[in-house]
N, C-alpha and C positions, 0 to 999 in steps of 0.2 A: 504493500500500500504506500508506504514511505516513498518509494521506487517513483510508483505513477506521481502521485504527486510532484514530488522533486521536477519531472519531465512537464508536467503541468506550468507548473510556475516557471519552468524554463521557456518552454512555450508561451506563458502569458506576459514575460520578458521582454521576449524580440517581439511580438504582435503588439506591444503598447507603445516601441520605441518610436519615437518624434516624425522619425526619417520613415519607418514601415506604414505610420498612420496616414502622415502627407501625403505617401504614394496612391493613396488610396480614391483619392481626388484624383490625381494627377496622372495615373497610369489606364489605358483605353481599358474598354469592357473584355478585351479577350484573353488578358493579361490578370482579370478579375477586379480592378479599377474602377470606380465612376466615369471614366472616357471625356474627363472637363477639358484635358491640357494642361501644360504645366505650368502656363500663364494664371487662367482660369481658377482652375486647384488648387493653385499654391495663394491666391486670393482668397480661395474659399477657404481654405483652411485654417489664416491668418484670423479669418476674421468670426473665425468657432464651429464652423462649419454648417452655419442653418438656410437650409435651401427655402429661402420663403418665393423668390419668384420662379413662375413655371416656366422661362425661357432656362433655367438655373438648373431644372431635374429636377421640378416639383410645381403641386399647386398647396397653397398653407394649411388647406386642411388636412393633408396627407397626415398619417400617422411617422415622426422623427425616421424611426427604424426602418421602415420602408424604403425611404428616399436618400437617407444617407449611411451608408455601411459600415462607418466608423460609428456610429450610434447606435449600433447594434452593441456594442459592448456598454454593460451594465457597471459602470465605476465606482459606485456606493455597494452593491453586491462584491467585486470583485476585492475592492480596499479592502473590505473587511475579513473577505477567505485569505489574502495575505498578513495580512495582520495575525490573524488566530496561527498562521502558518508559522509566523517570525518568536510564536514562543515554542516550537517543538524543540527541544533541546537534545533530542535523541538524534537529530540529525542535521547535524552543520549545512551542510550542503541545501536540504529544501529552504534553511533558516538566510542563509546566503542569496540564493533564487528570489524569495519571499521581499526580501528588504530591497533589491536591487529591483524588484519588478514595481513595489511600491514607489520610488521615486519616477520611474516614469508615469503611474494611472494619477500623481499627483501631477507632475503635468499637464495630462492632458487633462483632470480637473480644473486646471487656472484655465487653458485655452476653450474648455467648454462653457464656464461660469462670466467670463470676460466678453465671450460671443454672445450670449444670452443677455447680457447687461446690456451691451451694445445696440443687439436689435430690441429690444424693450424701448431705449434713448431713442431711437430712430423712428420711433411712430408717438412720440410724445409721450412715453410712458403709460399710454394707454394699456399694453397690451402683457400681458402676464407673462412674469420670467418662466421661460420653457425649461430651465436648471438652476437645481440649487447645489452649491457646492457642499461637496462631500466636506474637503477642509474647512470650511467655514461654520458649518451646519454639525460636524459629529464626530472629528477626527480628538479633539480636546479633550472630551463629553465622552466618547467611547475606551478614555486610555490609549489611544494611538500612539501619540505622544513621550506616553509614560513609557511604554514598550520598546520604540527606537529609540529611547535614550539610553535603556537597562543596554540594548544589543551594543553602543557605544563603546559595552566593557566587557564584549565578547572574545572569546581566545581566539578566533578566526578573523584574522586581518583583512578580508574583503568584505565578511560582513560588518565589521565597524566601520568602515568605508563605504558600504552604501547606507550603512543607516545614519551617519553624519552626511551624506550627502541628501538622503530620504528630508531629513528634519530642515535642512536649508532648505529643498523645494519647498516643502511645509510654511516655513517662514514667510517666502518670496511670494507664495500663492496667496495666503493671508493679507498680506498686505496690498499686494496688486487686483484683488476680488474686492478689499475695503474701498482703496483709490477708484473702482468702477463704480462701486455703490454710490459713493461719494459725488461722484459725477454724473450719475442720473437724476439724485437728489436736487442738486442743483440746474440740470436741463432741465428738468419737471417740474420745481419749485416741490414737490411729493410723490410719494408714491413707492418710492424704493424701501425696501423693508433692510431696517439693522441688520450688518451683519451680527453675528450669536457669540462669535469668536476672535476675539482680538490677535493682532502675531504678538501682544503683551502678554494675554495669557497663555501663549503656545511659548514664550521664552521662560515663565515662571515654571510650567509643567517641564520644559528641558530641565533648568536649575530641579525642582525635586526630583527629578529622576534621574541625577546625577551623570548628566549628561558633560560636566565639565569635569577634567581630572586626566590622568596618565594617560588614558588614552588616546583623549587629544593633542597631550603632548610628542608623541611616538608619532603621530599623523606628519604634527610641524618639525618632529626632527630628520623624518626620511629622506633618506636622498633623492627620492623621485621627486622631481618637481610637481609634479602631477597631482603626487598623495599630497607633499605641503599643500598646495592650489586649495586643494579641496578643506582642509583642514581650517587655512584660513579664509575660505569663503563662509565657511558654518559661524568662525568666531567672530565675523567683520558682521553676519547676518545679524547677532545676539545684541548687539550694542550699537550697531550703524547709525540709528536715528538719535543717539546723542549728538553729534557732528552734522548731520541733516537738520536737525530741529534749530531752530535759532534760540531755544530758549536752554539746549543743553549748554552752552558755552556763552552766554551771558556773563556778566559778574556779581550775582546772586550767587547764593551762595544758600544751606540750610542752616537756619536759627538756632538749631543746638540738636547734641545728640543724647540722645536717653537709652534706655531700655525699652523692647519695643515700641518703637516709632520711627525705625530707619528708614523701613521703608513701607511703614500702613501708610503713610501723606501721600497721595500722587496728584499735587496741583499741575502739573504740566503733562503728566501723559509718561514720563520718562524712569520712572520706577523701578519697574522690571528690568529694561535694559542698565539701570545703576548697579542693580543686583547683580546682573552677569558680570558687569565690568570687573567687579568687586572680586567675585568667584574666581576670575580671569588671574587675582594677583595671590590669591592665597591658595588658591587647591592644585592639587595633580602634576606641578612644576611647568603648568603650562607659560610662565610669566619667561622665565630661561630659554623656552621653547622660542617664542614670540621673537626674540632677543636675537638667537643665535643664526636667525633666519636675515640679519643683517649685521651681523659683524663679521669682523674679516675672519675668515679660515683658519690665517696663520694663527690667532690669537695675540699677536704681537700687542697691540693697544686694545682696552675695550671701548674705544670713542671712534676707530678705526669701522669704515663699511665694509660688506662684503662684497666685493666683484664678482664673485661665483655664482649665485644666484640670479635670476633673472628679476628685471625693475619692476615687474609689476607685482613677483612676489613681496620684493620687499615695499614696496608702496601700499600694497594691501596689511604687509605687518607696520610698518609705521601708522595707520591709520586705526587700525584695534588698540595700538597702543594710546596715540591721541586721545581717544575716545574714554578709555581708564584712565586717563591723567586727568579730563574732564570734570568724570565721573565724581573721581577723589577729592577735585577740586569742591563742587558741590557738595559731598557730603560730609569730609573735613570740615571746610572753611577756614578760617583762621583761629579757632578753636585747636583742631591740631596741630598748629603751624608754632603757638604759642607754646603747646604743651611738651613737643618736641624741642624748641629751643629754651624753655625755661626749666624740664624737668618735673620729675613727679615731685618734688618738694614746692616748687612755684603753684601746685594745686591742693585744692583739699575739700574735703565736703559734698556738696551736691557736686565740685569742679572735675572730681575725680573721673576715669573713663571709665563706660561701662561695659560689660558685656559685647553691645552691638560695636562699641567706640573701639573696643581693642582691635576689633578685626579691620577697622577703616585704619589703625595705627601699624599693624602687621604688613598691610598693602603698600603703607608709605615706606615703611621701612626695607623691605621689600624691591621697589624702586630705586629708593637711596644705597641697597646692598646693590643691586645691578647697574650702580651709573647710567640709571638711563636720562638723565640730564647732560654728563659729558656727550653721551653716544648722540642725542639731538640736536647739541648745539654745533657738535662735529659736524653733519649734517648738514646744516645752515649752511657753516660755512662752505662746504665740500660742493653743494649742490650747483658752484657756477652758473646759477639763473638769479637775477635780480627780482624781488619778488612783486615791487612798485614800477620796474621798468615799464616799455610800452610795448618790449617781445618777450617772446618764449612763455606765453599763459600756457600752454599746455604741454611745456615740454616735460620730461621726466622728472628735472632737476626741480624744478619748481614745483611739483607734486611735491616730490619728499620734503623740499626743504618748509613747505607751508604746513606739512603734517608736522616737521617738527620743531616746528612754532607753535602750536597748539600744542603738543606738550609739554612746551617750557613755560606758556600761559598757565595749565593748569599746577604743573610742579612748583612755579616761583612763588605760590601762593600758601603751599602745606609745605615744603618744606626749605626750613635757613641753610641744607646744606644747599640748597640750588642757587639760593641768593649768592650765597659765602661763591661758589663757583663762578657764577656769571660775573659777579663782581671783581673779583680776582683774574679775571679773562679780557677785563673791561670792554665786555659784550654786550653793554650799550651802544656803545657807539659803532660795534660792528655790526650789529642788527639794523641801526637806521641808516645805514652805508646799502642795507639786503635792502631795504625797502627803496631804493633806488628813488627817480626824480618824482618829483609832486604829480606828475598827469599819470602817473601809474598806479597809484596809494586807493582808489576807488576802484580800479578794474575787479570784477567779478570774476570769482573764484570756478574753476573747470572741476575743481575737486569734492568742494564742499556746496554746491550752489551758486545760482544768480545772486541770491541774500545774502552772500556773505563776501565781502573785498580781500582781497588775497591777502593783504598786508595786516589784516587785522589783529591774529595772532604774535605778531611781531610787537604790534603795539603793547599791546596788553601783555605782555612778558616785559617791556620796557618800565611800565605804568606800578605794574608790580617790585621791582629792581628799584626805580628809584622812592617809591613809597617807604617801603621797608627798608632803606637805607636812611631813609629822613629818618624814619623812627627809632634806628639801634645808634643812630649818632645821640640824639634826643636821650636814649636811656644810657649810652654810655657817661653823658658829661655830669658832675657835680649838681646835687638841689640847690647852692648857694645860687641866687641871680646874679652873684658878681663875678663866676667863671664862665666863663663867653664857650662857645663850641667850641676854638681852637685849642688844639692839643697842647700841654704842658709846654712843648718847644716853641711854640705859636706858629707852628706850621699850619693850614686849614685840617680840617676835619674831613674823613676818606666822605661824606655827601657831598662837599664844596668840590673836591675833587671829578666825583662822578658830577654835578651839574657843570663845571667846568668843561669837562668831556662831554656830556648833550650839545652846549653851547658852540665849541668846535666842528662839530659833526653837523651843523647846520639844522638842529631842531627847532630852532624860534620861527623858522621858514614856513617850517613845514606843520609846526603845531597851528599857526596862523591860518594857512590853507584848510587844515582839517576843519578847525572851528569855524569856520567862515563857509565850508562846504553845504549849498543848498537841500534839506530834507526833501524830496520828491514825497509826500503824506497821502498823496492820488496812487502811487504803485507801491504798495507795502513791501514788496522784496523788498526792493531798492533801500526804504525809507530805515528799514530793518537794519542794513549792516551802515548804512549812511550814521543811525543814532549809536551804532553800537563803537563804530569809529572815533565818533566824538565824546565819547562817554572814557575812551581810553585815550584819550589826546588833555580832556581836563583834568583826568588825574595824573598826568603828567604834568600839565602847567600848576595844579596846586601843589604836588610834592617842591617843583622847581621852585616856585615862590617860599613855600616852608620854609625850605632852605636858606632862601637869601636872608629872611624874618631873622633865623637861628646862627647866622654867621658875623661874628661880633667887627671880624679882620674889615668887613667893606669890603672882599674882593668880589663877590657872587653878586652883590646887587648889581653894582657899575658894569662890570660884565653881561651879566641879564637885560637890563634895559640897553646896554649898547647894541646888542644882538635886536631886538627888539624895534628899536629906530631902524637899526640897518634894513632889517627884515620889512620894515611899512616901507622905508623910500626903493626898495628895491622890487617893491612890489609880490612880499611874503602874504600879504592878507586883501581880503576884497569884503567892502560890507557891499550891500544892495542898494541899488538904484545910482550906483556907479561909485559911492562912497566908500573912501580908500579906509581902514581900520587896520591897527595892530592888532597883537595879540591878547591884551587887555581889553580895547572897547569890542573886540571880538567876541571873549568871553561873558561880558557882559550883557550885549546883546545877544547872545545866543540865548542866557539865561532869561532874559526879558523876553524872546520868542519861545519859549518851551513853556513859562510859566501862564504864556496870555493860551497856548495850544491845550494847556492844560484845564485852563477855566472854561474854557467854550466846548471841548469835545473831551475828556478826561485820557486816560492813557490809552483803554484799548487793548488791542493785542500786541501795542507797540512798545519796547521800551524803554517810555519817557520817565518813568518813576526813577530811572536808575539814571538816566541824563539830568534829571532833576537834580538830583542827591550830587552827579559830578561836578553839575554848573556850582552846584553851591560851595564844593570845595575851592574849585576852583577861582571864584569870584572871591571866597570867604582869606583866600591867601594872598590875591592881588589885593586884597585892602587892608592886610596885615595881620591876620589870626594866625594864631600861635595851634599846631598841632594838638587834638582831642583824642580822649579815650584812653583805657588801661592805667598806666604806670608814668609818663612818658610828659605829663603837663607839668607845671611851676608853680608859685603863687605870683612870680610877677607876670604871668600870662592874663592874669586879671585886670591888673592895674595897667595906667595910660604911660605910654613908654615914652621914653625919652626923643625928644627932637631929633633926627639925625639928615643926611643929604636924599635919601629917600620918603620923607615926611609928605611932601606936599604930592610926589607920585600918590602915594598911599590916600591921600587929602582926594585927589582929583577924581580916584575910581571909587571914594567911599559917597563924592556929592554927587558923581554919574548914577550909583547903585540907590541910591536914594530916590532920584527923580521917578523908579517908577516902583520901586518895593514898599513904599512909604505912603500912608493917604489913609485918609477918613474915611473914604467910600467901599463899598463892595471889593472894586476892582484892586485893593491893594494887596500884592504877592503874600507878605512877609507874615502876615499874620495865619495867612489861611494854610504857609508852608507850618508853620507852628502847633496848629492845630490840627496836623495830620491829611488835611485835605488834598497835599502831591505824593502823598505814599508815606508809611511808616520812617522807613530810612531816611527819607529829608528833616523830618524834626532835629535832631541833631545837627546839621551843616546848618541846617536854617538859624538855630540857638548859636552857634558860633560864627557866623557871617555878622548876624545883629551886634557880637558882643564887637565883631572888629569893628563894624560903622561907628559905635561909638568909640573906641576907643581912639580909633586913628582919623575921623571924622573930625567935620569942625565943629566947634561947641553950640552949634544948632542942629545938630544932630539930633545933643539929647534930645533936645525939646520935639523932633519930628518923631522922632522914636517914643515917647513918652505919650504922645499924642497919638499916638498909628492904634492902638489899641492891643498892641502885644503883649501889655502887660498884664491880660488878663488869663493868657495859656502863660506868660513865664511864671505865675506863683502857683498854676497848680503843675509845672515840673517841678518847681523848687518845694513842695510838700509830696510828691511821689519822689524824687531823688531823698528827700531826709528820711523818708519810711525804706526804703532800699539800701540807702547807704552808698549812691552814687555823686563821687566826692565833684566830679569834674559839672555835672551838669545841675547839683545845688551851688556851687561858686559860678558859675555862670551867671546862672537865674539872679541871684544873690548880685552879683557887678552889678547887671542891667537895670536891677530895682534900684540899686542905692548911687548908679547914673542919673537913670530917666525918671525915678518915681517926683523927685519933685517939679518936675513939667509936668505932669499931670494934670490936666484942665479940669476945671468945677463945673461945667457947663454941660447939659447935657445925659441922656439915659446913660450913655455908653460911657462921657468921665465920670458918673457916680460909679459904672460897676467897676472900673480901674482903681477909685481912691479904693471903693469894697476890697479889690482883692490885692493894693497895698497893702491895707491895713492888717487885712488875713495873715499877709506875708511878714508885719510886724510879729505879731503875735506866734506865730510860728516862731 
């Protein structure tokens, strides 16, 4: 019985295979064909194979199986006698047969399900889907699933190999049956019925059924190219739509880690694929695997690529890995990035890691055991494609090198050995060298999307490098405010250095250009990687400005604004309506159009909450705020600083910021960022932008400030910061009152409720 079967399934093999089904169209009736042609057939078969017009081989009412002989085969019947087959363990060979014939009836399940969508769209949705897919509809739900993942860890090397290749079809059909649904819904405006089965929950059923692990790694360490091919098309399948998605690589980040809740949250859809990523770096030794599939042979360096291998292999493993570095980045955040560089003694209490935290801390460390930051930044450099030029979008080199920019985006974030490296590499400034001239900084990525500008990953590895350089100079120096950032010698301090190197490398240019670069808000791709551009260009102009704030010598300022000047006459920045702007009234007004986009139309699926939050850093450092948050503030960061040659720069963008953040009416920014109204994350910049306009403002400030109505969200921060015990944002609160509270106007509903919640804030 074993016997026939076996020969069965071998048979139901070759008769499902792509090229035998095709034929079947396409090959005349004496040969046993439909007799279409190979024009004809090869059309018809493209398109699902449904003969509805009768010059076609049919009239619509005919019964499917009649008129077309590939639908004579029952694929929901047939998936499932395979299926039951793939668990006889008494015989390798039917269980081999079985799994290899199921990746092809899952083919031709997308090509019949996609055909069916198709002709439904094609009559207005009127007319009822003549198939429902097997994968979408039962493959999940029946254990499918569970089944080719167990065969994953079978002792027969071709059956793990079809069933890792069985489960990528699975995947690809999932989501290419959702993408048809999805587009009939919208031809029809209704009518298209949910699909049942997400490819999210076909990745979470891979993860329980231990679909990742030694297996897989044995696939990606083969020397056939062929078996790696496949190994890493399963794991690129698992996690792809992080680097698809424009919301996997944002600069959000997760609020905090607990005990289950790593991954119950799924606000963006990307959960499951986090969870693979995850799996990807702790089980089975698949992360090594990943690894070795692009390092050199010899083993000589491990920053070293491998020439032996073919480009597309390793550009498919550069891009799994991106996608875990992502991953990590979100689910870390700067939560691990701290706890790595301060130690478990820097935590305690609720701070401690938990359970789910160890294993996001195993992944990082993990990465940092494998230098896979040397080996990406290697990369960069190696790849001989400029990533901002105006050639080579689609050449090899610039694949790899843009994937691994997206790793050192995610890496530079969780861990200080990646900074400690780049830094040390002074691979700032050879990253804005990769992003080559300004008309190439927007061109749209071949790799990751039209949504996303090639260069953007560069950015935000940059954005990340000098942030976190402001801030360990910050924690390096002395709490007295009478020792200046300069080192003991009075040499500058290793930030003044690194902005000195931005400055060189011509970033006041090009930061100008970016801010200045028009949102297109009519074509959301566009507008997508356009905000996500500028979101890592102000946090580079705020850490730059930090900097200049934090450097006692004078040399970073004079330098910054001469670059600055240079950069407006030379034609570094463009406001609108032919008005020429630096990079200060640039940031400015960028803030000032995001903030008005925000009150008329809110964020959307765009975004602007996190542009929001950068404008303000940003703007918050050109008018002189002193770095927020953690360990890392003063006490004379409160107080009004001393006059210096930078005073009245500082003077000139706190009376610009004022003109439209400041007012009585509705329409005024600053209060309504205060009160949570441009996204959670702006309350904070919003609180220390106000505290710079006063402090480096002119002394009608207070009085605008006093008067704006802020002071009515700053005393219930400054009574939530005293119940918390958040030092930086009750001294805040606390400056702003005992600035602006005596402006305080008596006139009026709204100055009684301010003296009200002065006086609260006495009494507190």
């Amino acid at each position: 019985t074993l016997a026939v079967q076996e020969q069965a399934m071998r048979s139901i093999y070759y008769l499902t295979d792509a090229a035998t089904l095709k034929g079947l169209y396409t090959s005349p009736k004496e040969e046993g064909g439909m007799g279409f042609g190979a024009a004809v057939g090869s059309q018809i078969y493209d398109a699902g194979g449904l003969l509805d017009d009768e010059a076609a081989g049919g009239s619509s009412d005919d019964d499917m199986a009649r008129r077309d002989l590939a639908w004579r085969l029952d694929t929901h019947r047939t998936l499932r006698a395979c299926l039951d087959h793939t668990t006889t363990s008494s015989s390798p060979s039917l269980q081999r047969w079985a799994a290899a014939a199921i990746r092809n009836l899952i083919a031709e399940d997308r090509r019949r399900a996609c055909g069916a969508i198709a002709a439904c769209a094609s009559q207005g949705g009127s007319a009822v889907l003549r198939y429902d897919s097997f994968t979408n509809s039962s493959l999940v739900e029946t254990g499918g699933v569970m089944i080719l993942s167990s065969l994953i860890s079978s002792d027969d090397a071709d059956t793990r190999a079809h069933a890792i290749a069985a489960l990528s079809a699975t995947i690809s059909t999932t989501r290419g049956v959702q993408a048809s649904l999805e587009m009939l819904s919208e031809v029809t405006g209704a009518g298209a019925a949910p699909s049942s089965t997400s490819d999210a929950n076909v990745v979470r059923s891979v993860l329980q059924g231990g679909g990742l692990g030694p297996s897989l790694a044995q696939l990606l360490l083969s020397a056939d190219d062929s078996v790696a091919k496949m190994g890493l098309a399963f794991a690129a399948s698992l996690v792809g739509p992080i680097l698809d998605n424009p919301k996997g690589t944002t600069g959000k980040v997760k609020a905090g880690i607990s005990a289950g809740t790593l991954f119950d949250d799924d606000e963006d859809g990307l959960a499951a694929y986090r969870e693979a990523a995850l799996n990807l770096c702790t089980s089975g030794g698949v992360l090594p695997s990943l690894l070795s599939l692009l390092r050199s042979s010899q083993g000589s360096s491990r920053g070293s690529l491998s020439p032996s291998r073919p480009m597309e292999l390793r550009r498919t493993a550069m891009l799994v890995l991106a996608a875990v570095a992502q991953a990590l980045r979100y689910l870390g955040g700067d939560w691990i990035f701290d706890y790595i560089e301060q130690g478990e003694d820097g935590f305690e209490g609720d701070d401690m890691p938990t359970e789910t935290a160890e294993k996001v801390l195993k992944a990082v460390t993990n990465l940092e055991r494998e230098s896979l930051a040397e080996l990406a930044y290697a990369t960069v450099l190696q790849s001989g494609s400029s990533l901002g030029g105006s050639g080579g979008r689609d050449s090899p080199g610039s694949h790899l090198a843009e994937a691994a920019s997206v790793i050192l985006s995610g890496m530079a974030q969780i861990c200080p050995s990646t900074i400690d490296y780049l830094a040390g590499e002074n691979a700032v400034a050879q990253m804005l060298r990769s992003c080559g001239e300004n008309s190439g900084m927007m061109k749209p990525s071949s790799l990751r999307g039209d949504w996303c500008p090639r260069s953007l990953g560069l950015l935000q590895v940059i954005s990340s490098v000098v942030a976190k350089t402001w801030r360990r100079s910050r924690q390096n120096q002395a709490e007295d405010d009478s020792i200046s950032m300069a080192d003991k010698d009075g040499s500058p301090s290793q930030a003044v250095d690194l902005l000195l190197s931005l400055l060189d490398s011509a970033s006041a240019p090009l930061m100008a250009r970016i801010v200045s670069t028009k949102i297109e808000y009519h074509v959301q791709s566009k507008a997508v990687g356009t905000i996500l551009l500028k979101v890592a260009a102000c946090e580079i102009v705020a850490s730059m400005f930090g900097i200049v704030r934090d450097d006692a010598s004078g040399i970073a300022g004079g330098r910054l604004y001469i670059a600055i000047d240079d950069a407006a006459a030379g034609g570094g920045g463009y406001g609108g309506r032919g008005q020429r702007q630096d990079l200060t009234t640039g940031c400015i007004s960028l803030l000032q159009s995001t903030s008005v986009h925000m009150q008329r139309y809110g964020g959307g699926d765009l975004p602007l909450p996190e542009l929001s939050r950068a404008c303000l850093l940003a703007v918050g450092s050109i008018c002189g705020a002193a770095i927020f948050g953690g360990k890392v503030f003063k006490a004379s960061d409160f107080s009004i600083p001393v006059e210096d040659e930078l005073t009245s720069r500082r003077r000139d963008a706190c009376v610009a910021v004022c003109a439209f953040m400041m007012g009585r009416d509705s329409s005024a920014a600053l209060p309504s960022m205060l009160v949570g109204s441009y996204g959670e994350e702006s309350v904070l910049p919003a609180l220390r932008l106000a505290l710079a306009l006063v402090q480096n403002g002119p002394m009608n400030v207070h009085a605008q400030v006093g008067q704006s109505g802020i002071l009515i969200p700053i005393t219930d921060i400054l009574k939530n910061a005293l119940i918390k015990g958040e030092r930086y944002l009750f001294s805040a609160s606390l400056s702003l009152i005992r600035y602006c509270g005596p402006h305080a106007s008596t006139t009026g509903t709204s100055d009684l409720a301010s003296l009200a919640s002065i006086r609260d804030a006495v009494r507190t």
